[in-house]
C-alpha positions in Angstrom: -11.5 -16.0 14.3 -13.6 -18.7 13.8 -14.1 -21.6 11.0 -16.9 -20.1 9.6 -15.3 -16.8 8.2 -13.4 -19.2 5.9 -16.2 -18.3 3.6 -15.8 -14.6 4.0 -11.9 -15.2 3.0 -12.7 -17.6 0.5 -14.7 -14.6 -1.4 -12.0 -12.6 -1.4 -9.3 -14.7 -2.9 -11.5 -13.6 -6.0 -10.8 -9.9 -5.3 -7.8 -9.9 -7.3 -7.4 -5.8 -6.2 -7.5 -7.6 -2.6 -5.2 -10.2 -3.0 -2.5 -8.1 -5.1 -2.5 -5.4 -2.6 -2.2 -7.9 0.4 0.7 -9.9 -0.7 3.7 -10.3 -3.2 2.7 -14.2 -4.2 0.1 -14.9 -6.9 -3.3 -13.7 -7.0 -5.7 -17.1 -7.0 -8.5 -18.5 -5.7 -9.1 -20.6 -2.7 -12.0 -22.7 -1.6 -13.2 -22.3 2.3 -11.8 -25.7 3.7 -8.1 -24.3 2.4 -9.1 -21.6 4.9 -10.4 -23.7 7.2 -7.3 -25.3 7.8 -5.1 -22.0 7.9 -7.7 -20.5 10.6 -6.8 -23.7 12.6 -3.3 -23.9 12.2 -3.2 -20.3 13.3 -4.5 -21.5 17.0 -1.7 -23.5 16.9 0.7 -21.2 16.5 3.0 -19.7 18.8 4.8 -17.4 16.6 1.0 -15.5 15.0 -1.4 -13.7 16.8 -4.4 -12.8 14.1 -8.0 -10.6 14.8 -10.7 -10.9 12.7 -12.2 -7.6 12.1 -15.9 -7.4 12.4 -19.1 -5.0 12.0 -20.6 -4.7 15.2 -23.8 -4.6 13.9 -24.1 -7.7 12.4 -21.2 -9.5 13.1 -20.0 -9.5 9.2 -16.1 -10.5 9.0 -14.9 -7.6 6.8 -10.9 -7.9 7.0 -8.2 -9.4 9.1 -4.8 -7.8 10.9 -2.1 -10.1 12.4 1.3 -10.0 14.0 3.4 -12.8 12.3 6.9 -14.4 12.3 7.0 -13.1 16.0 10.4 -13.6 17.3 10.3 -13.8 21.0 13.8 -13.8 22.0 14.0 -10.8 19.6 10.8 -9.1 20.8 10.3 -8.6 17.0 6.8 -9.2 14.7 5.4 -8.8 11.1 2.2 -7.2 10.7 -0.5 -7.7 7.7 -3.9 -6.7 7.0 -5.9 -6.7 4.7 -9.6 -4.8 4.4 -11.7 -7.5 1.9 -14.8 -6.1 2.1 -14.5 -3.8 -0.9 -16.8 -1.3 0.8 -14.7 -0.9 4.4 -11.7 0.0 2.2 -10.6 3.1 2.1 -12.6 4.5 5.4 -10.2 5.2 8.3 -10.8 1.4 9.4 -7.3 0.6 8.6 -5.7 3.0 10.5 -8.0 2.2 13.6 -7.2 -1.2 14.2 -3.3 -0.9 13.4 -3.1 1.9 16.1 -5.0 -1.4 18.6 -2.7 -3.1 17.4 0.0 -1.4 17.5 -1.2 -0.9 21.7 -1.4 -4.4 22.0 2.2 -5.5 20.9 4.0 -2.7 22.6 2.4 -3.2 25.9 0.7 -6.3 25.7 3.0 -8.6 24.3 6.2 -6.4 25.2 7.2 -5.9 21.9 10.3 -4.2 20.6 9.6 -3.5 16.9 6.6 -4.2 14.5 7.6 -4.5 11.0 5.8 -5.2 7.6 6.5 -5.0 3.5 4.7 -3.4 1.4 4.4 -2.8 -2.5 5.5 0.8 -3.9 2.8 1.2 -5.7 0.0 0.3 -2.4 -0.4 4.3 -1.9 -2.8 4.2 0.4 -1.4 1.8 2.6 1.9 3.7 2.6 0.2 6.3 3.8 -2.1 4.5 6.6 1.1 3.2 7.5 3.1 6.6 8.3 0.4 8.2 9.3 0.5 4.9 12.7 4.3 5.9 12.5 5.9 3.4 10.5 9.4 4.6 9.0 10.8 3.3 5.7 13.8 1.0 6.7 14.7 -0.2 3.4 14.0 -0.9 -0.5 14.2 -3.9 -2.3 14.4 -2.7 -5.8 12.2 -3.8 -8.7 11.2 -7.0 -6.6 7.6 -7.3 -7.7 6.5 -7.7 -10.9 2.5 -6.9 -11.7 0.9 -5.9 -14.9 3.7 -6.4 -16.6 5.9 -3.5 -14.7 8.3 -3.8 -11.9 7.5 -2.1 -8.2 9.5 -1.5 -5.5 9.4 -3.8 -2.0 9.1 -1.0 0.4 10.4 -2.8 4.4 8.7 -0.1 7.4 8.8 -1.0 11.3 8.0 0.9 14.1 9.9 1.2 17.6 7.8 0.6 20.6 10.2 3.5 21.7 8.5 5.2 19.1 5.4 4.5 19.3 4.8 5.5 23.3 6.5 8.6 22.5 4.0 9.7 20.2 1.1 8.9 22.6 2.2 11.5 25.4 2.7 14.3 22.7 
């Protein structure tokens, strides 16, 4: 990714859908140098690995995915995505680029286990992410408050193990 989608993500911290589905903090906006900077930290980083996800066509940034909080020693990550472009939502894109990544991690980077969190009330992304083959590991109860109701903090993960296995079927 490069400095200049800071824009792109800079729009969408005003897609409060976007930014409620995509993490557990507060929705707000941010400007493009607050961006900026995270896109250049993230070169930095030894413990992140993040893809922008583009439009062939014309090169439009419409989303992100990232391994995160990668533990080495552990051969453990975090994945996140998020889809802002309102209109890529919802269109099988999702599920493409987690099964890349997904290949990536397990025989790339020799990962053991790719884990995320997710909001019980995200239905479509629970679902995007069994259908890739992640497993509910846990629930942290009532832990996120939106709208004035209480959701559930669903924890999934995936075994490389797993994974390969259901290649060869």
């Amino acid at each position: 990714m490069s400095e200049e989608d800071a824009i792109s993500f800079s729009k969408w911290s005003e897609d409060s859908e976007y930014l409620r589905g995509l993490d557990t903090d507060f929705a707000r906006p941010r400007n493009a140098e607050f961006y900026k900077h995270q896109i250049q930290s993230f070169e930095d980083s030894s413990d992140m690995i993040q893809f922008g996800l583009y439009v062939p066509q014309d090169q439009l940034l419409f989303g992100f995915i990232s391994l995160h909080s990668i533990e080495w020693n552990n051969q453990i990550a975090s994945m996140a995505i998020g889809i802002g472009e309102a209109k890529y939502r919802k269109n099988g894109y999702g599920s493409e680029v987690i099964q890349l990544l997904l290949n990536y991690a397990f025989y790339e980077l020799n990962l053991h286990k790719v884990e995320l969190d997710v909001i019980s009330n995200n239905d479509t992304a629970i679902y995007c992410y069994k259908k890739n083959g992640f497993e509910t590991e846990g629930v942290a109860k009532e832990a996120i408050r939106r709208d004035d109701q209480r959701f559930d903090k669903i924890y999934m993960g995936i075994l490389a193990k797993s994974w390969k296995a259901s290649k060869t079927k």
